[in-house]
C-alpha positions, 0 to 999 in steps of 0.5 A, spaced: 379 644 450 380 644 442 385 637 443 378 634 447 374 636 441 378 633 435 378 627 439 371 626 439 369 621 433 363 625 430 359 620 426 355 622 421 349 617 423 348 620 430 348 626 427 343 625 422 338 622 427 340 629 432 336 633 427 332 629 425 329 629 431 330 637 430 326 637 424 319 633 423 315 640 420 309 642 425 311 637 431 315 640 436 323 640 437 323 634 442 319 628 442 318 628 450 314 633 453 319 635 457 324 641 455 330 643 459 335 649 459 341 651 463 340 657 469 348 659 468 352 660 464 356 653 464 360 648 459 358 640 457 363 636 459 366 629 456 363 625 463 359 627 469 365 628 474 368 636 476 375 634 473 372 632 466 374 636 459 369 642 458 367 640 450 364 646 449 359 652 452 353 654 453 349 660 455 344 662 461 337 660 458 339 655 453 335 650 451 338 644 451 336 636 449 336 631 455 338 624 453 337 621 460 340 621 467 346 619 470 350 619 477 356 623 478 360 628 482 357 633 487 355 640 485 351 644 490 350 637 494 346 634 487 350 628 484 344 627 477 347 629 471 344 630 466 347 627 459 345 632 453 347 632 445 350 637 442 344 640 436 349 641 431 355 636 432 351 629 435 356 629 441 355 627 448 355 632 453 354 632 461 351 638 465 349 637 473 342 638 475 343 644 479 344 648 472 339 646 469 331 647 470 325 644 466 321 650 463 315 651 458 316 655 452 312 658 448 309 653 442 314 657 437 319 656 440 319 647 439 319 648 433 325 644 430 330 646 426 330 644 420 324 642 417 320 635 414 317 636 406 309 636 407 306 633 400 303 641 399 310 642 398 312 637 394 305 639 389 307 646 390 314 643 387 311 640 381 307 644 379 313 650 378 317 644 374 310 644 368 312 651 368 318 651 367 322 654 373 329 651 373 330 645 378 337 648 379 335 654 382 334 657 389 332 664 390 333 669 397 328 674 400 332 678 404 335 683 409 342 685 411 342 679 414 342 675 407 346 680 403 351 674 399 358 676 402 355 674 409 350 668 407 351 662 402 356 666 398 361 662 400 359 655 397 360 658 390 368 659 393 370 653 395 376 656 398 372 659 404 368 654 407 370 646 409 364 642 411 368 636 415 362 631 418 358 635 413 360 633 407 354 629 406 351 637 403 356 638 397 352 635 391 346 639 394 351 646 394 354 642 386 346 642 384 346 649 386 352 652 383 351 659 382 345 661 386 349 661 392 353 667 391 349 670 387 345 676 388 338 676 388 333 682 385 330 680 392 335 682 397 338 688 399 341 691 406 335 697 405 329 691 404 323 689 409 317 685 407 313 691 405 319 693 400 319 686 396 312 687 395 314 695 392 316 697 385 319 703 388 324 698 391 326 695 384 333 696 382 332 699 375 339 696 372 335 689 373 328 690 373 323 692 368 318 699 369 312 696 374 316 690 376 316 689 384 323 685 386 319 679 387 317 679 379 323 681 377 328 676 381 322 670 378 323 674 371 331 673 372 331 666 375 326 662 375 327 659 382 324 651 385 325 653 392 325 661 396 329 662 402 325 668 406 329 671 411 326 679 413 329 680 420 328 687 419 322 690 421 319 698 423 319 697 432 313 701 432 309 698 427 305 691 430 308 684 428 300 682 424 302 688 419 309 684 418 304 677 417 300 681 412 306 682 408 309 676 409 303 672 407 302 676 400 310 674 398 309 667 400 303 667 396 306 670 390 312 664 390 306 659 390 303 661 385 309 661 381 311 655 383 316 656 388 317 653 394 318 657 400 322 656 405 321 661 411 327 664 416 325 664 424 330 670 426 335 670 432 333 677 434 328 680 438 328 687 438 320 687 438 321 684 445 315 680 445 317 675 440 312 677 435 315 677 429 318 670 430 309 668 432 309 670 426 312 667 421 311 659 424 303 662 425 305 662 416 309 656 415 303 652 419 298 656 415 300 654 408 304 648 410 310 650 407 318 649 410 320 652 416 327 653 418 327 655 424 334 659 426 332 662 433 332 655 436 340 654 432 342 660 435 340 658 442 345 654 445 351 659 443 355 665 448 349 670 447 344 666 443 348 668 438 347 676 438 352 682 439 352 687 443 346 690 440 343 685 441 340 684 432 347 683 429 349 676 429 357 673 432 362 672 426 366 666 424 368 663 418 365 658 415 370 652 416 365 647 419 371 642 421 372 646 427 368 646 433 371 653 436 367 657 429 361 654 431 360 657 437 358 663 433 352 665 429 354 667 422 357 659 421 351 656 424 347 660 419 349 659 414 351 651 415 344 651 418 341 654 411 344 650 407 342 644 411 335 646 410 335 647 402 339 640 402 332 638 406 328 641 402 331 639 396 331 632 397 323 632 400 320 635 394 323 629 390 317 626 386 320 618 386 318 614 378 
């Protein structure tokens, strides 16, 4: 199956146009009013024939991004294919309909990728330039799930990640030289959005008496741009409390000229998906970015998720090897790094 993938040519173009069909910010995920996803556990092949080469694998319940249909061989008497393209990579795949069903998601869950700059972004952007934060820096608030060894560290090591098709990132990963492998005031494996908001939270070695960890990282690093991930909730406290917290750390960044970037996550341990609600129901109230890594997670084995259903799969970050990015951890961390290249570009104020 690997020689099949190596084979396929990946232009960086088609892939361009498969995310940003991804990322227009407040629209949904797709154009067409039909969403699609598989029933079984199956494999996009290279041609709608039984005997074609699986490209790569896809879990029961994922959502999948339908180009057209096409005739091909019979399973279960159905002889429609549906020809699918790959969310990360822009390749062209084939799955038979009787795999696959039309569905309704929930509104948050159409929500793209990677997002589209609004102007309140690019406003909120300027005004942190007059007052002096520094264009060459970004910033995490964040869990266990953003501690640096694991997320984006890597761009600060180069002999630990290779972009492949993606190498069109790398002046955004040179711009930000030593933001990636830093480790924030903001982050810790203990934090939650009520502990960032909390003296009692702060590292005493970084930060001053009074400070919360959001003072002391703006007083430490004077970011241009915030990426808040916060999976970490207490399971018996409603998700509105998580959204009264989020909601004063997105004001805090604002308010010191900060863009956020706000994280959907992978997991669902609430069970109704309220905290993920949450956090799209911000980012649309403030018009701030959203990079929503639920739905990058989506298509892989498991959605991404271990055995306990919150820890992501583990692979390392070489990009030019479709295997990797059958795992969460490499999908996180490209799809991050996507999102702040994003970001980046679209607060640019053209002369």
């Amino acid at each position: 199956m690997e020689t099949h993938w190596r084979k396929l040519v990946l232009l960086p173009l088609l892939l361009m146009a498969v995310l940003l069909n991804f990322s227009h910010q407040n629209t949904r995920a797709q154009d067409s009013d039909e969403f699609w996803r598989t029933t079984v556990e199956t494999a996009a092949r290279e041609c709608p024939q039984l005997t074609c080469a699986e490209l790569w694998l896809l879990p029961a319940q994922g959502p999948i991004t339908v180009q057209t249909t096409v005739e091909g061989d019979a399973v279960s008497d159905i002889t429609t294919w549906l020809e699918i393209v790959h969310p990360l990579l822009g390749t062209t795949g084939y799955v038979n309909l009787s795999e696959a069903e039309q569905y309704t998601p929930e509104e948050w869950q159409t929500y793209p990728v990677l997002p589209v700059i609004s102007d309140t972004a690019r406003e909120i952007y300027q005004k942190g330039l007059e007052m002096g934060n520094d264009p060459t820096h970004f910033s995490v608030v964040g869990d266990c799930q953003n501690v640096e060894w694991f997320f984006l560290g890597v761009f600060d090591r180069p002999d630990e990640y290779a972009l492949g098709q993606f190498d069109y990132l790398q002046p955004t990963i040179d711009h930000f030289a030593g933001s990636w492998s830093r480790r924030a005031a903001t982050v810790d494996n203990g934090y939650n959005v009520a502990s960032v908001l909390s003296a009692m939270w702060a590292d005493p070695e970084k930060c001053q008496a009074g400070e919360t960890p959001l003072d002391c990282e703006f007083r430490l690093h004077r970011p241009s741009i915030v990426l808040i991930s916060m999976e970490t909730w207490w399971n018996d406290e409603p998700a509105d409390e998580y959204e009264t917290y989020l909601r004063q750390i997105v004001e805090f960044w604002i308010s010191n000229g900060a863009v956020p970037i706000l994280a959907t996550k992978a997991d669902n341990l609430e069970g109704d998906n309220g905290i993920n609600q949450a956090i799209v129901r911000v980012a649309n109230d403030y018009d701030i970015p959203l990079w929503n890594f639920w739905l990058a997670v989506q298509p892989l084995p498991l959605h991404g998720l271990t055995i306990d259903n919150f820890h992501l799969t583990f692979a390392r970050n070489f990009f030019d090897d479709p295997d990797r990015l059958r795992n969460a951890w490499p999908v996180r961390n490209l799809t991050a790094l996507q999102a702040i290249d994003v970001v980046w570009k679209g607060v640019q104020v053209e002369e």
